[in-house]
C-alpha positions as CSV (number, residue, x, y, z in Angstrom):
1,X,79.1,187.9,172.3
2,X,78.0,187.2,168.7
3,X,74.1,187.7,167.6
4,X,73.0,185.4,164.9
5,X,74.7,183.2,163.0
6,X,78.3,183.9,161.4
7,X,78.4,183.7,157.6
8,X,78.9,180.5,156.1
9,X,78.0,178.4,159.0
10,X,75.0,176.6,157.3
11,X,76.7,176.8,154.0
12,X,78.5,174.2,152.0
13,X,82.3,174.3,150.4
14,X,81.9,174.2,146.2
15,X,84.9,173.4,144.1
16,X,86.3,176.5,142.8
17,X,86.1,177.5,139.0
18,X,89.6,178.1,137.5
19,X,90.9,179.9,135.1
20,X,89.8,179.2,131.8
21,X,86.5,178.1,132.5
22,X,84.0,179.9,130.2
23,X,81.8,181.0,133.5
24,X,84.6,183.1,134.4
25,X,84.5,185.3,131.0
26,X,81.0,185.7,130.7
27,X,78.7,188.4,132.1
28,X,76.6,187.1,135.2
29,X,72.7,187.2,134.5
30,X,71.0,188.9,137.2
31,X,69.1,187.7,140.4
32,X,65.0,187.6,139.7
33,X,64.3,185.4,142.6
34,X,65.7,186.5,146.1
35,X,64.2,183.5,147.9
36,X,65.5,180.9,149.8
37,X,68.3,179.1,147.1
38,X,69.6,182.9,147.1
39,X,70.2,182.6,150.6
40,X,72.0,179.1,150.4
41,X,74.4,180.3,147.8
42,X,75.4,183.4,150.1
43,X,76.0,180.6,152.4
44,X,78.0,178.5,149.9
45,X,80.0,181.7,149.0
46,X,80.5,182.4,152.2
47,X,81.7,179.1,153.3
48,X,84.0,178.5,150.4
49,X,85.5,181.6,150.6
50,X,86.8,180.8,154.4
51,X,87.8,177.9,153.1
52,X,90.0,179.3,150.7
53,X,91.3,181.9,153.3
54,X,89.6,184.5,150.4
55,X,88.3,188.1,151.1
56,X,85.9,188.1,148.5
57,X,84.1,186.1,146.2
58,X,81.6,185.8,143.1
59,X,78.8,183.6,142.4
60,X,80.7,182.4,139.0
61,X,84.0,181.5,140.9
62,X,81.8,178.5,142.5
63,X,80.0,177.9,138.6
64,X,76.9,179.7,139.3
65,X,76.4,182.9,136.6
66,X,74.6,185.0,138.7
67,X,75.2,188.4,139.9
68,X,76.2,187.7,143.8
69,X,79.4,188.3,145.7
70,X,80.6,188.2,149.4
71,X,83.2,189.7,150.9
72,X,85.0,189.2,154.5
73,X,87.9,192.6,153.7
74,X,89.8,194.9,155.5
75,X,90.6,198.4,154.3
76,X,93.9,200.3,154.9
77,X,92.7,201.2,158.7
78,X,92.0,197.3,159.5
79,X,88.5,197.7,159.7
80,X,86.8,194.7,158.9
81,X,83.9,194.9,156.2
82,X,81.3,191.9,155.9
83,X,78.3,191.4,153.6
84,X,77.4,190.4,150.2
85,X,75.8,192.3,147.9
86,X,72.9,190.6,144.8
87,X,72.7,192.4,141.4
88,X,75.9,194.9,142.5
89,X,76.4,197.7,140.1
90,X,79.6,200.0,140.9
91,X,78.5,203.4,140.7
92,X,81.8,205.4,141.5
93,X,85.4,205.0,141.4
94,X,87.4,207.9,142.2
95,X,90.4,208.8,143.9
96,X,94.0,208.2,143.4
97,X,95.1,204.9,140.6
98,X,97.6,202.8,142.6
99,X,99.0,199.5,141.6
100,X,99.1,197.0,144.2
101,X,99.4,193.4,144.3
102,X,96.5,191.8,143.4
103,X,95.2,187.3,143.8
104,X,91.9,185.3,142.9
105,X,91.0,182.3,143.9
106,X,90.3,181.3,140.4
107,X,93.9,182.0,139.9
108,X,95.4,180.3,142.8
109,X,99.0,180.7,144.5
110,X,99.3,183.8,142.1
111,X,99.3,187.7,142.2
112,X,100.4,190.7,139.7
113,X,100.5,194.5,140.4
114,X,96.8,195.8,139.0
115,X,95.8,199.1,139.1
116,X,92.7,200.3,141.1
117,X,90.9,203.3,142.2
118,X,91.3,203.6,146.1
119,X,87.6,204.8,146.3
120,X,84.7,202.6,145.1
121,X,80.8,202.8,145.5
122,X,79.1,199.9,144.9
123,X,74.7,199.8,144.9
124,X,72.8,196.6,144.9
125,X,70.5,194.5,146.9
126,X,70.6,192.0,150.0
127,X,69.5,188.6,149.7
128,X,66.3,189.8,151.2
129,X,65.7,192.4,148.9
130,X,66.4,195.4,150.4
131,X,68.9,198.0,148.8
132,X,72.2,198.7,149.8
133,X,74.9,201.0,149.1
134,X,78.9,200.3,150.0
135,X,81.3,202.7,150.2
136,X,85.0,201.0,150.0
137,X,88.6,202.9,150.3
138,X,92.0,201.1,149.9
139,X,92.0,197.7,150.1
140,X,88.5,197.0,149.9
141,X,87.9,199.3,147.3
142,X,90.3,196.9,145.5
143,X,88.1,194.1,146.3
144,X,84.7,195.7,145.5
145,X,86.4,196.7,142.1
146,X,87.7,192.7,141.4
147,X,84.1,191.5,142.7
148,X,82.4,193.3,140.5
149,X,85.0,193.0,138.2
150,X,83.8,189.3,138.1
151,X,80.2,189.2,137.6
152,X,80.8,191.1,134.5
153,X,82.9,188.1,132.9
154,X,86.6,189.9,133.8
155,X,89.6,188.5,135.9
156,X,92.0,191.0,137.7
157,X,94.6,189.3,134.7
158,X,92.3,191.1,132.1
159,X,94.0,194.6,133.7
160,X,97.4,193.6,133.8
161,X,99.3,194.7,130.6
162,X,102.9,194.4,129.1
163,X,105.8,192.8,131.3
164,X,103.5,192.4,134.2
165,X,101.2,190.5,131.7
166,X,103.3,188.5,129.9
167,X,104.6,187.2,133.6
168,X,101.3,186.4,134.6
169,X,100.7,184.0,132.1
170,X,103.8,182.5,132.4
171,X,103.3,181.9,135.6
172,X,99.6,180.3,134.8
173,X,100.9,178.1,132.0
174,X,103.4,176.1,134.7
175,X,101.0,176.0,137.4
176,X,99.6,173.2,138.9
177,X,96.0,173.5,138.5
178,X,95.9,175.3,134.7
179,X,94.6,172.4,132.2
């Protein structure tokens, strides 16, 4: 049985931001007011990240530069990690460098092997305010590294180098949704 509500619930489904779009390659301002409209973009995130069938997502993939991402991830074990974290800074990233395949939202219907540490650390704050540290291996360390990756103006693409690179965009210049 479920206590309190389940993320997104109240929240409402925003249009994603593509590829392209300046919000995406700019550095997120930080959060100075963790009131109520805080809380309704969680909510949004939240929401339109289910919607996408995402694992994670950042305040700018929705058009908002703020320092704010959710996540709904597994790590290598299948154990299910939920939250969001305001004003994140990663801390640590240590570990072994593995390439693995790697998709955004803001890049949709595509993937290409990036590098990432398989241990990440990430500090910031709740929506409420209070302080909180994540500790991510494997696959969510992946995703804390792209989240964060975000809010500082960078796409997973901005990793990717040579063949693997050259692919990518390839692959973004035919697709549907690229203007």
């Amino acid at each position: 049985m479920r206590h309190g509500s389940i993320p997104g619930a109240h929240g409402r489904v925003r249009p994603l931001t593509l590829l392209g779009d300046p919000v995406l390659h700019a550095r997120c301002a930080e959060v100075t007011d963790f009131g109520p409209e805080l809380s309704r973009l969680v909510e949004d995130l939240f929401a339109t990240m289910y919607a996408a069938d995402g694992v994670g997502l950042a305040a700018n993939q929705v058009g908002e530069s703020l320092r704010v991402f959710v996540y709904d991830c597994p790590d290598d074990e299948d154990v299910r990690h939920l939250g969001h974290v305001v004003n994140p800074r990663l801390v640590a990233v240590d570990g072994v460098t593995l390439r693995g395949p790697e998709g955004c939202l803001s890049l949709p219907g595509l993937e290409a092997g990036t590098e990432r540490h398989d241990h990440a650390v990430v500090e910031g704050f709740t929506a409420q305010g209070d302080p909180v540290t994540i500790h991510g291996t494997g696959f969510f360390a992946r995703c804390l590294q792209h989240e964060t990756d975000h809010l500082e103006g960078r796409v997973y693409a901005d990793h990717v180098t040579g063949r693997r690179k050259r692919k990518l965009m390839r692959q973004v210049a035919k697709s549907s949704w690229h203007r």
